[in-house]
C-alpha positions as CSV (number, residue, x, y, z in Angstrom):
1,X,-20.8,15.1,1.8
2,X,-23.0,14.3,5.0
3,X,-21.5,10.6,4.7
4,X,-17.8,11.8,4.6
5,X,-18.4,13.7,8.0
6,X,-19.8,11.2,9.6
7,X,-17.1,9.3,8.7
8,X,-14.3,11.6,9.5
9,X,-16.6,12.0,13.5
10,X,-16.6,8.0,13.5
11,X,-12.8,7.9,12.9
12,X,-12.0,10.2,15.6
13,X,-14.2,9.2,18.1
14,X,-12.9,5.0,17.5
15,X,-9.0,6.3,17.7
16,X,-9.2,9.0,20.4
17,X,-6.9,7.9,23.0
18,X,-8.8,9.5,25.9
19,X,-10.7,7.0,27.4
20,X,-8.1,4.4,27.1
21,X,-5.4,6.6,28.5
22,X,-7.8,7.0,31.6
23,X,-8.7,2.9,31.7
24,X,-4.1,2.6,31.6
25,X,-3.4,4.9,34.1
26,X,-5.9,2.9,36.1
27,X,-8.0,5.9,37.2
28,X,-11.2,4.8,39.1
29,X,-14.2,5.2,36.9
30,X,-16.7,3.9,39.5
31,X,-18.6,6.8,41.0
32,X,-21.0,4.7,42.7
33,X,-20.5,6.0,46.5
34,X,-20.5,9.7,45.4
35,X,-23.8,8.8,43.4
36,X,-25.2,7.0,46.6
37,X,-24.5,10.0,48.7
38,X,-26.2,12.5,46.5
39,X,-29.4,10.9,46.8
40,X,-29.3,11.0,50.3
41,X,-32.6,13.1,52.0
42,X,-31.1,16.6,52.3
43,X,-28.3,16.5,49.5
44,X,-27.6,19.5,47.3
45,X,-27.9,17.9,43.8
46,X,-27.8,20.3,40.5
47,X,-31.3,19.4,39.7
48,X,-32.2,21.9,42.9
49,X,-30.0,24.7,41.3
50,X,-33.1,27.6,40.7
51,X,-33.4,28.9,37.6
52,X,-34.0,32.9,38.9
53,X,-31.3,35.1,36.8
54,X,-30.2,36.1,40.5
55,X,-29.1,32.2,41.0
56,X,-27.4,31.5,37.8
57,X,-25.7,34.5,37.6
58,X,-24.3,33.8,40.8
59,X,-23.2,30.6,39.9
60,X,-22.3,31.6,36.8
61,X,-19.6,33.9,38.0
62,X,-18.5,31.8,40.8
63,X,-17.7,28.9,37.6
64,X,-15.7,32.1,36.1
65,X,-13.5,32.7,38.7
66,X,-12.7,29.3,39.2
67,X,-12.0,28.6,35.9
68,X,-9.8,32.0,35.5
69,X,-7.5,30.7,38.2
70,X,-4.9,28.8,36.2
71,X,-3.4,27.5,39.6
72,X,-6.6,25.4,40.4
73,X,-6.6,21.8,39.3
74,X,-9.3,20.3,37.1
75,X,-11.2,18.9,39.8
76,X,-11.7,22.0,41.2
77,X,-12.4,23.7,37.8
78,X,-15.5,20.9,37.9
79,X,-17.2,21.2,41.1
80,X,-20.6,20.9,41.4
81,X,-22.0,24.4,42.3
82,X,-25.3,24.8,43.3
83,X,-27.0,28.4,44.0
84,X,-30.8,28.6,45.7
85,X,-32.4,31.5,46.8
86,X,-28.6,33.5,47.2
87,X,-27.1,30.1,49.1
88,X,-24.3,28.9,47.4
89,X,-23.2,24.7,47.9
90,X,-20.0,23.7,46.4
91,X,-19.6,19.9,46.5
92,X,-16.9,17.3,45.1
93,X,-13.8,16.9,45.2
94,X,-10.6,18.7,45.3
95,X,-6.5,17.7,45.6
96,X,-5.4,19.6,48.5
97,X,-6.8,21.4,51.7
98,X,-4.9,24.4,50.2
99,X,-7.3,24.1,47.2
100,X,-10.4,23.7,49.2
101,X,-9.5,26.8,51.2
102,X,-9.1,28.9,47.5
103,X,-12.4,27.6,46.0
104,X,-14.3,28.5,49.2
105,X,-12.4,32.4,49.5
106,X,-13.3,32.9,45.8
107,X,-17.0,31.9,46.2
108,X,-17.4,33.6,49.2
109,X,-16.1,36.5,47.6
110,X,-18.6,36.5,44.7
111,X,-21.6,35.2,46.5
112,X,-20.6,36.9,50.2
113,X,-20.2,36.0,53.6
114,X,-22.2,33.6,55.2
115,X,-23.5,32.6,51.9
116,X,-21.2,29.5,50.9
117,X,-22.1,25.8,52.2
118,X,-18.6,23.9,51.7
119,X,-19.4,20.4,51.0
120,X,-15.8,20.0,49.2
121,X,-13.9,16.8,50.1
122,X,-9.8,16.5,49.5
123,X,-8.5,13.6,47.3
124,X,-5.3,14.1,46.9
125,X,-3.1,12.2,43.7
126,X,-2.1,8.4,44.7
């Protein structure tokens, strides 16, 4: 029984067209400036989000509201938000300046004013 699972997992894993679909479409997989700029001195990176229940809460229900708003694209749905000490930093990217402007109104109505650090950047679709 274990071996026919692991089987079945193999199968779907070797003919998922997921990662192929992304090589075709010729998205950029290479992160490599985005991962040089968050190990400059002074970035937010989510190893420095504080484990409090105040700070995960926080960022907790700023990740719900952006995930309830259907009319956000998946890049916003998956920015990086980091919460320390009440201070909210929302960093990556987004497709429109439109966008950036609804991500920062719904955190700064969950975490308050004065208490968001907008680090977003807009890439819109080529």
């Amino acid at each position: 029984m274990k071996y026919g699972a692991f089987l079945l997992t193999f199968a779907i894993v070797l003919f998922s067209p997921g990662p192929m679909r992304a090589q075709e479409k010729g998205t950029a997989t290479d992160n490599t400036a985005v991962n040089k700029r968050d190990r400059a001195k002074g970035a937010v990176t989510a190893e420095q989000q504080k484990e409090n229940e105040g700070d995960r809460e926080l960022t907790a229900n700023i990740r719900k509201a952006l995930m309830d708003s259907k009319d956000l694209s998946t890049y916003a749905h998956n920015l990086k938000i980091v919460t320390r000490n009440g201070m909210v930093t929302l960093k990556g990217p987004v497709r429109s300046e439109e966008e950036k402007r609804a991500v920062e109104a719904k955190a700064t109505e969950v975490a308050g004013a004065g208490k968001v650090k907008s680090m977003i950047s807009v890439t819109p679709k080529s």
